[in-house]
C-alpha positions as CSV (number, residue, x, y, z in Angstrom):
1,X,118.7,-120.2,275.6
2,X,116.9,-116.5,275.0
3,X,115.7,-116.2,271.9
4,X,114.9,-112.6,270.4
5,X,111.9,-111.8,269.1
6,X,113.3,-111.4,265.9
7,X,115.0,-114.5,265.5
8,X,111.2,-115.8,266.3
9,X,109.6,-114.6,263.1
10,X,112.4,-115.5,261.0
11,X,111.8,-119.5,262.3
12,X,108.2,-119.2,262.0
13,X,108.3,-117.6,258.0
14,X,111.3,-120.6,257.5
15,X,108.9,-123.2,258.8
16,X,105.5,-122.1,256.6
17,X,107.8,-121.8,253.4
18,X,109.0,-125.5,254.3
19,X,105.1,-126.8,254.8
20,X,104.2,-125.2,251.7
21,X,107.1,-127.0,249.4
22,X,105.7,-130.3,251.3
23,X,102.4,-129.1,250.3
24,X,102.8,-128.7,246.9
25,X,105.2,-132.1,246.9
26,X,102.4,-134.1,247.8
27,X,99.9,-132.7,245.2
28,X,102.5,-133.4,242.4
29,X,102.7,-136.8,243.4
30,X,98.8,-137.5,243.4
31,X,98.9,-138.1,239.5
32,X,101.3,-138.1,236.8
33,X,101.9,-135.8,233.1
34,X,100.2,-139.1,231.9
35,X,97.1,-139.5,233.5
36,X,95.8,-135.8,233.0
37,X,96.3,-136.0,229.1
38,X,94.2,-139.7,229.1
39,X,91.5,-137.6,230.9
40,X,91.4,-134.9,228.4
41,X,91.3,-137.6,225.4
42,X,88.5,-139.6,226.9
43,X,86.4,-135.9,227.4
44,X,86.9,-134.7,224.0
45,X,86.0,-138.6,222.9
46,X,82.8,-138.6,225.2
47,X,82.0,-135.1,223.5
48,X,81.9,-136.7,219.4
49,X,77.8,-136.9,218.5
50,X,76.7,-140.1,218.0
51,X,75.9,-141.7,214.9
52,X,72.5,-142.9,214.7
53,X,70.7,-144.9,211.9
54,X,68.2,-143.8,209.9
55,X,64.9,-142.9,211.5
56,X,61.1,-143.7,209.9
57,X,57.7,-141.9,210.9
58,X,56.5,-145.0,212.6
59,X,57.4,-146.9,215.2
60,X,58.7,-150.5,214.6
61,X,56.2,-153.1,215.4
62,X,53.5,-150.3,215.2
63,X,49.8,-151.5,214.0
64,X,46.6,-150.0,213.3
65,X,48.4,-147.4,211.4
66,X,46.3,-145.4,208.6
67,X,47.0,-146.1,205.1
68,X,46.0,-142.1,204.8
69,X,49.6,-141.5,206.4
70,X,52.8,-140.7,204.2
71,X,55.1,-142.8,205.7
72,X,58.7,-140.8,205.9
73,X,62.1,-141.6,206.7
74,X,64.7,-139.5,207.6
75,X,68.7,-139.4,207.8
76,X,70.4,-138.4,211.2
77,X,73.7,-137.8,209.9
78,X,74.9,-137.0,206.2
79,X,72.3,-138.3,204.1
80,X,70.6,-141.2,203.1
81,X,72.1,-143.7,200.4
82,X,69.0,-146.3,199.7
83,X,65.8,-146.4,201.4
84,X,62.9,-149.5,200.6
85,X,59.5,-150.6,201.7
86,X,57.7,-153.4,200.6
87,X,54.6,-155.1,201.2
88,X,53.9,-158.7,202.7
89,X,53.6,-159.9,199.4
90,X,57.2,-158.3,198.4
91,X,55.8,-155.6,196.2
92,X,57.7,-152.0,196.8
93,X,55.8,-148.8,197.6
94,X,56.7,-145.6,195.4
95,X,58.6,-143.5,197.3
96,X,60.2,-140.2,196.3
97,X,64.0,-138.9,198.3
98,X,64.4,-135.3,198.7
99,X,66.9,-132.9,197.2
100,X,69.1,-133.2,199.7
101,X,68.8,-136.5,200.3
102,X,67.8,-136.0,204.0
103,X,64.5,-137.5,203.7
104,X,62.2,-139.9,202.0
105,X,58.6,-140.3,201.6
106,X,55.9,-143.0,200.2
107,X,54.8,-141.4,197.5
108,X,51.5,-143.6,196.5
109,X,49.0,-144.5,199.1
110,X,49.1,-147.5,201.3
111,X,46.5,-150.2,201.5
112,X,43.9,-151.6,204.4
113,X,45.4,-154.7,206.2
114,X,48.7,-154.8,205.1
115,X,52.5,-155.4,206.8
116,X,55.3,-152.9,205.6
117,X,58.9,-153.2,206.2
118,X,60.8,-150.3,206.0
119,X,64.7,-150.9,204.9
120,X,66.7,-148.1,205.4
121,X,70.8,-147.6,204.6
122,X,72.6,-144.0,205.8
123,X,75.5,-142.8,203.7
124,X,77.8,-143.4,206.9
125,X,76.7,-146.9,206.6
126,X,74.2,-147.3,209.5
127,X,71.3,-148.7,208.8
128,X,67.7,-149.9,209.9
129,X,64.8,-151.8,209.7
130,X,61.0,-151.1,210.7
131,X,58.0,-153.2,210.5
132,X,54.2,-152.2,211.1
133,X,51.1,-152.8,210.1
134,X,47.9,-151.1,208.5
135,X,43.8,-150.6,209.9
136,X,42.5,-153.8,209.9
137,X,39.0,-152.4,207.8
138,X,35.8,-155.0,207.8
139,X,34.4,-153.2,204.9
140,X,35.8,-150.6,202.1
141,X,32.9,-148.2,200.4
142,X,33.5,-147.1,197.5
143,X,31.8,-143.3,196.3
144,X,31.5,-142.0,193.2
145,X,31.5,-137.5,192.6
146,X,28.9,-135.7,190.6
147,X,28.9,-133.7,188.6
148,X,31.8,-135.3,186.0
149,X,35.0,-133.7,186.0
150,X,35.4,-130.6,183.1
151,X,31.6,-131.0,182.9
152,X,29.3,-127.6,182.3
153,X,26.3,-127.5,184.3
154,X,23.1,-125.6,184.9
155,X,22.2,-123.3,188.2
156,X,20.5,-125.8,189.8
157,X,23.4,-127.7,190.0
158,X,24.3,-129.2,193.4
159,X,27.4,-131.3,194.5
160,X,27.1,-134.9,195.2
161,X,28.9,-137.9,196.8
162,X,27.6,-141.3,197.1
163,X,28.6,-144.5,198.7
164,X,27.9,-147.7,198.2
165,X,27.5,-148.3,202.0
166,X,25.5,-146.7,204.5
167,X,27.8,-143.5,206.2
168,X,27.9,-143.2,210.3
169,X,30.4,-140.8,210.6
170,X,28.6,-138.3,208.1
171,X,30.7,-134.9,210.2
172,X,34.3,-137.2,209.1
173,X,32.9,-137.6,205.4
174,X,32.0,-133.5,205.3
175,X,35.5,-132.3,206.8
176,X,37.5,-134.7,204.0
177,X,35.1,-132.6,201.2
178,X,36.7,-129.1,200.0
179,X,34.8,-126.9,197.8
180,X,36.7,-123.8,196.4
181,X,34.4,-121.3,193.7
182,X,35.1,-118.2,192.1
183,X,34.1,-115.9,192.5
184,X,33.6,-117.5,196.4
185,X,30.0,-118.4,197.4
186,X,29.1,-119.9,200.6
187,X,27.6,-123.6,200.8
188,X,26.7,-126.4,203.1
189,X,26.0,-129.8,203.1
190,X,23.0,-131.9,203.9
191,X,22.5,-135.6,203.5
192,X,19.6,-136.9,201.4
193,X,20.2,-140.5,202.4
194,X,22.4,-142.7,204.5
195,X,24.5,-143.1,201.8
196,X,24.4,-139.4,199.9
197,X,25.7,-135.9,201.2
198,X,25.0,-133.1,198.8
199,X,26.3,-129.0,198.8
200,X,24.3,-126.2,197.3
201,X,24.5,-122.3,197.5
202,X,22.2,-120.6,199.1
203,X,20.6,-119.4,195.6
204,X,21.2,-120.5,192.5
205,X,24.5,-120.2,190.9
206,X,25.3,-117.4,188.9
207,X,26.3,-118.0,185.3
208,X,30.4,-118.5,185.1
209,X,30.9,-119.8,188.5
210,X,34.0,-122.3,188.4
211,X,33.7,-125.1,191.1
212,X,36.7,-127.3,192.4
213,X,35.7,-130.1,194.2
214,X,38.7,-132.6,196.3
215,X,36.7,-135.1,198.1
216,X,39.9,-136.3,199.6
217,X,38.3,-139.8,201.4
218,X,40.8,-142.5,200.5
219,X,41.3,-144.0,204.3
220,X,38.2,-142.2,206.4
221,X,36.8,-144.0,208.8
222,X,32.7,-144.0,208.1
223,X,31.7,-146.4,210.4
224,X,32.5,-148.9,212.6
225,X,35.8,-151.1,210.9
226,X,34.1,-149.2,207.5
227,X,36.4,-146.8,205.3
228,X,36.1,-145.0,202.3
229,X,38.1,-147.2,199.7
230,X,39.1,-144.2,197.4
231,X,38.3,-140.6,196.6
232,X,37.9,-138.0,193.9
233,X,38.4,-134.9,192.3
234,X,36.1,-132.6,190.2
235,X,36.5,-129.5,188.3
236,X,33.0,-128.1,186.5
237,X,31.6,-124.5,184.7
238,X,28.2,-123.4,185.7
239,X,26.7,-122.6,182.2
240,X,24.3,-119.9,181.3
241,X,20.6,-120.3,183.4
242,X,18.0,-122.1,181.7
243,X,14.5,-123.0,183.1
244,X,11.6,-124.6,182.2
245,X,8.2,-123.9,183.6
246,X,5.8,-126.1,183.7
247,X,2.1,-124.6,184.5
248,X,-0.4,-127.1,185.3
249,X,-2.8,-124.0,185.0
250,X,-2.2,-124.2,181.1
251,X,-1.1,-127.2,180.6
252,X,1.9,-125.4,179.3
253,X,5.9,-125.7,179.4
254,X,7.7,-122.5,178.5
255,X,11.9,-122.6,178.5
256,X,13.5,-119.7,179.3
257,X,17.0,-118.8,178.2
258,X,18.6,-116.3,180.6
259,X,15.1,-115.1,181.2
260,X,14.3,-114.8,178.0
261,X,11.6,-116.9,176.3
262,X,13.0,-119.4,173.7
263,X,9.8,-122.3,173.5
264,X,6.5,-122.9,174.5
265,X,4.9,-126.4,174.2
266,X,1.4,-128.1,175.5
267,X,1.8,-130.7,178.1
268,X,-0.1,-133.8,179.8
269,X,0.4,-133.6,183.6
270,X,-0.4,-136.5,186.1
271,X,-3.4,-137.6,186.2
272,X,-5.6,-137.1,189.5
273,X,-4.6,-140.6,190.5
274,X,-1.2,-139.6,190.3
275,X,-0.4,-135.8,190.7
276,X,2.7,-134.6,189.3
277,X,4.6,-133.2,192.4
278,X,5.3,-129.1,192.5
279,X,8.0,-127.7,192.9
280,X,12.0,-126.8,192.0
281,X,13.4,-130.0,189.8
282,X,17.1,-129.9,188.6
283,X,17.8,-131.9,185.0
284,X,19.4,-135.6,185.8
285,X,20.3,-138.0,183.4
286,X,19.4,-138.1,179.4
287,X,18.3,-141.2,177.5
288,X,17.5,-141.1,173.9
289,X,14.9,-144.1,174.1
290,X,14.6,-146.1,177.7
291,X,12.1,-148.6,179.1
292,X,10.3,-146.5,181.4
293,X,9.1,-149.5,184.4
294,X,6.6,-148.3,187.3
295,X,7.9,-151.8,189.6
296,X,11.0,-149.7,189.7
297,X,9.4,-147.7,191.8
298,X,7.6,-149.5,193.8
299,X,4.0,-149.8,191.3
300,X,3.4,-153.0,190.2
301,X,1.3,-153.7,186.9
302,X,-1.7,-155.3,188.8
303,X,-2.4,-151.9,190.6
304,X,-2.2,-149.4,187.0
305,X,1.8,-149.6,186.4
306,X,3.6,-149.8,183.2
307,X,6.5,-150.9,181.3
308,X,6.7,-148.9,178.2
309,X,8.9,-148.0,175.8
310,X,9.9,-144.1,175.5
311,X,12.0,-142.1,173.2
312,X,13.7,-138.7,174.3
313,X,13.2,-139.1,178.3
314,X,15.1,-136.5,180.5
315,X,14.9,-137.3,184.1
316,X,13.8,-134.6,186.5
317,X,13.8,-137.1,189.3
318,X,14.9,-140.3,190.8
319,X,11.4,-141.4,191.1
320,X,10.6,-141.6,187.9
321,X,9.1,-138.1,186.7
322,X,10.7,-137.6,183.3
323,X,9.9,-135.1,180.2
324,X,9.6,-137.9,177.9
325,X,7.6,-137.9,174.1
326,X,4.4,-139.5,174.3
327,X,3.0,-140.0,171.1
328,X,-0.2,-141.6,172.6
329,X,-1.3,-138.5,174.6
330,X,-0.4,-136.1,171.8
331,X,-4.7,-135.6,172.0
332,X,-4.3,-134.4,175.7
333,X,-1.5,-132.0,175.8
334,X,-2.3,-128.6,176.3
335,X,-5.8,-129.7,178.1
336,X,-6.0,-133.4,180.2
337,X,-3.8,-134.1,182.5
338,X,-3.5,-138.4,181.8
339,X,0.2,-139.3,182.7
340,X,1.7,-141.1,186.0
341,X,3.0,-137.7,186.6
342,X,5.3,-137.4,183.7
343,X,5.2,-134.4,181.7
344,X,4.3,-135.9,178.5
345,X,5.2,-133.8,175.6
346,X,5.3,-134.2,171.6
347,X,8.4,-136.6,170.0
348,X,9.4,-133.5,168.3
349,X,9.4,-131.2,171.4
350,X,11.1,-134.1,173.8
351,X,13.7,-134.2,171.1
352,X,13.8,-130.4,171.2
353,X,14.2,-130.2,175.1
354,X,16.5,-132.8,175.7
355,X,18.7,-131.7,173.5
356,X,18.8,-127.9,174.4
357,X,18.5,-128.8,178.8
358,X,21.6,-129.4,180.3
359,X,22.5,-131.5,183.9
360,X,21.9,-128.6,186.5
361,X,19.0,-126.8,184.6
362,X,15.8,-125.5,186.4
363,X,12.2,-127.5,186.2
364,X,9.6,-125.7,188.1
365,X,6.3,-127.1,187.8
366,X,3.5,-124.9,189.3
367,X,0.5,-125.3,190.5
368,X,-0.3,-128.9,190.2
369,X,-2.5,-130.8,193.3
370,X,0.6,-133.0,194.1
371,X,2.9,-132.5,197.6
372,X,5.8,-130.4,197.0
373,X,8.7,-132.8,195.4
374,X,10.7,-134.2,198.0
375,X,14.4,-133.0,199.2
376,X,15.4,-136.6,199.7
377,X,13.8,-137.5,195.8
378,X,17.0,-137.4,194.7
379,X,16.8,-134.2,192.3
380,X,14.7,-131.4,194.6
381,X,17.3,-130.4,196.5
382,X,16.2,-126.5,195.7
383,X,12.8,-127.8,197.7
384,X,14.2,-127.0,201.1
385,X,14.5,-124.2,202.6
386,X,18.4,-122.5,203.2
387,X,18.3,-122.0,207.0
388,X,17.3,-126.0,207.4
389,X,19.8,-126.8,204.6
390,X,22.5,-124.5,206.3
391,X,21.7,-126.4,209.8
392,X,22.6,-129.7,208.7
393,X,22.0,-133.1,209.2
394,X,25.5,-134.5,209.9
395,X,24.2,-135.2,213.7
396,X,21.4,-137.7,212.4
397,X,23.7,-140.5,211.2
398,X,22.4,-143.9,211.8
C-alpha cells in the first residue's frame, strides 16, 4: 500500500508523542508523593546544629598543666546553668561566670601537683566532665620585693627580688618583672647573686618619681622541676635626694639636703688593717641598738673580730659597714682612722643621721685606701658602670 509523504510525518509526530507519555509514565512510577516529602524531612532534620556540651580550656586527662593558667569553660549553646571544679581533696576553686553566662573562669590561682575536675551543666541540660592535672614541681622558691609597698625612698634606690633558692632561668624571672615610672625612665636588670636580680636607672632618680613594680612570678619555672611559689606587687615615692659624704681626707661626713648642706660631723674610718671601701653606698636597714658580730662575716675573734654592742647603726652594706655611735673612739673622730671600716660617729650624731637618712639615700665615701665597694656587696649597686649594667647578666645563670 503507497503511503504519501504526508501521511509519513503525521505517523512519525503520533509515534514520538506516544514514547514521550511512556516516558514520562515510567519516571512517575520510580517513586511515590510519599517518598519525596520523607526526603525533604530527613534534609531539613540532618540540617538542625547540634547540641554540644559544655567545653573547658583543657583537655580531659591533660597533665603537666601550669597552675599560671586560668582555667575557662565555655557554653556552646544558650548558656551555662552551673559550672564546678574541685581539687583531689574536694575543695572548690573560685571561679567567676560571665554576664552573659557564656563563660566561666577560675578566678584564684591553682596549685603545684594537684588533680582538678571540672563539672560542667548547660542550660539545655548537656553536660560534662574534665579531669587533669597540675606541674609536678620538686621545689617551690619563695621571693620576697624591695622596697615595701607605699614606701618613700631615696635616689639611690634600686629594685630588688630575692629567692630563697638559687635562679637558672634568670631571662624567665626578668620577663615576669614589670616596672612602669612616671615620668618613664629607662632601667635594666642585673643579678648580684644566684638568688638576687636588681633594676636601677641609668642615674639617680629624680625627686617625685612614682615606681610600680608587678613581679608577677606565681608558677615560673626557675630551674629544673623549681618554680616561683608566689609573687608580688609594689608601689613606692622617690623622696627628695639626700647624701652623705664621707671624706677620708678630713675625717669628715657632711649630709647634703637637695645639695644643700644640712650637717657636718668628724668621723673614725677603717683602720689600715681594715680600709673602709670607696665608693657609692645606698642606706639599708636601721637598728636602734644591734649586736654588731665580725663571725658574721666571716672574722672570727681569734684573728681581731668583735661582738659588740652598738646603738644607732644604719647599714650602708651587707657586709657589715654601718654609721653606727661609737662612744669609745669619740677621741679619734675627725683625726685616726681605728674602726673595722665602720664610720664611727658620736651617739648624738648616729642618732642625728639615722633618724634624718632614709632607705635609698646616697653614702659616698672618698678617698679612703680600700677597693672600690663591691656591686655584688649587696648595697653598691651605683658601683658599676651603666653600659655593663645595661648588658646584663641574665646569660650567666648557673
Amino acid at each position: 500500500m503507497k503511503v504519501s509523504r504526508r501521511s509519513a510525518k503525521k505517523t512519525i509526530v503520533a509515534f514520538l508523542c506516544s514514547s514521550a507519555l511512556l516516558l514520562g509514565a515510567c519516571t512517575v512510577e520510580q517513586g511515590s508523593a510519599t517518598d519525596v516529602g520523607d526526603k525533604s524531612s530527613a534534609a531539613k532534620a540532618s540540617e538542625a546544629p547540634k547540641v554540644n556540651a559544655p567545653k573547658a580550656s583543657v583537655k580531659d586527662g591533660a597533665t603537666g598543666v601550669s597552675p599560671r593558667d586560668t582555667v575557662e569553660v565555655k557554653s556552646q549553646d544558650k548558656g551555662l546553668k552551673k559550672v564546678s571544679m574541685t581539687n583531689e581533696d574536694g575543695n572548690e576553686v573560685k571561679g567567676k561566670l560571665s554576664d552573659d553566662k557564656m563563660s566561666w573562669s577560675t578566678a584564684e590561682e591553682l596549685g603545684f601537683n594537684r588533680n582538678y575536675t571540672i563539672t560542667a551543666e548547660d542550660k539545655n541540660g548537656k553536660k560534662s566532665t574534665t579531669k587533669f592535672s597540675t606541674i609536678e614541681a620538686n621545689n617551690l622558691a619563695e621571693n620576697s620585693l624591695s622596697p615595701l609597698d607605699g614606701s618613700t625612698v631615696g635616689v639611690a634606690q634600686t629594685i630588688g627580688v630575692r629567692f630563697d633558692s638559687i635562679v637558672r632561668d634568670r631571662k624567665a624571672v626578668e620577663k615576669a618583672i614589670k616596672i612602669e615610672t612616671e615620668p618613664k625612665v629607662e632601667g635594666a636588670f642585673y643579678w648580684i647573686s644566684n638568688q638576687e636580680v636588681r633594676w636601677r636607672p641609668e642615674k639617680f632618680w629624680e625627686p617625685g618619681t612614682k615606681v610600680k613594680v608587678d613581679a608577677d612570678l606565681y608558677g615560673v619555672k626557675i630551674g629544673d622541676s623549681s618554680y616561683a611559689s608566689n609573687g608580688n606587687k609594689a608601689s613606692f615615692t622617690i623622696g627628695n635626694k639626700v647624701e652623705a659624704v664621707v671624706d677620708d681626707n678630713t675625717k669628715m661626713m657632711t649630709v647634703y639636703e637637695d645639695g644643700k648642706e644640712v650637717k657636718s660631723m668628724p668621723v673614725s674610718l677603717g683602720s689600715p688593717a681594715w680600709p673602709t671601701p670607696k665608693g657609692i653606698y645606698m642606706i639599708g636597714d636601721s637598728y636602734p641598738s644591734i649586736v654588731m658580730d665580725s663571725t658574721s662575716y666571716g672574722l672570727s675573734l681569734e684573728n681581731g673580730g668583735y661582738r659588740t654592742p652598738v646603738q644607732y647603726a644604719t647599714q650602708m652594706s651587707y657586709s657589715g659597714i654601718f654609721v653606727h655611735a661609737a662612744p669609745w673612739s669619740v677621741w679619734a673622730q675627725g683625726n685616726t682612722n681605728t674602726s673595722h671600716g665602720c664610720v664611727n660617729v658620736s651617739e648624738e650624731n648616729a642618732a642625728w643621721f639615722q633618724n634624718f637618712v632614709k632607705r635609698g639615700d646616697i653614702v659616698n665615701v672618698k678617698n679612703t685606701a680600700g677597693e672600690q665597694l663591691s656591686v655584688y656587696d649587696g648595697l653598691g649597686d651605683w658601683n658599676l658602670d651603666w653600659a655593663t649594667w645595661k648588658k646584663g647578666n641574665a646569660n650567666e645563670a648557673p
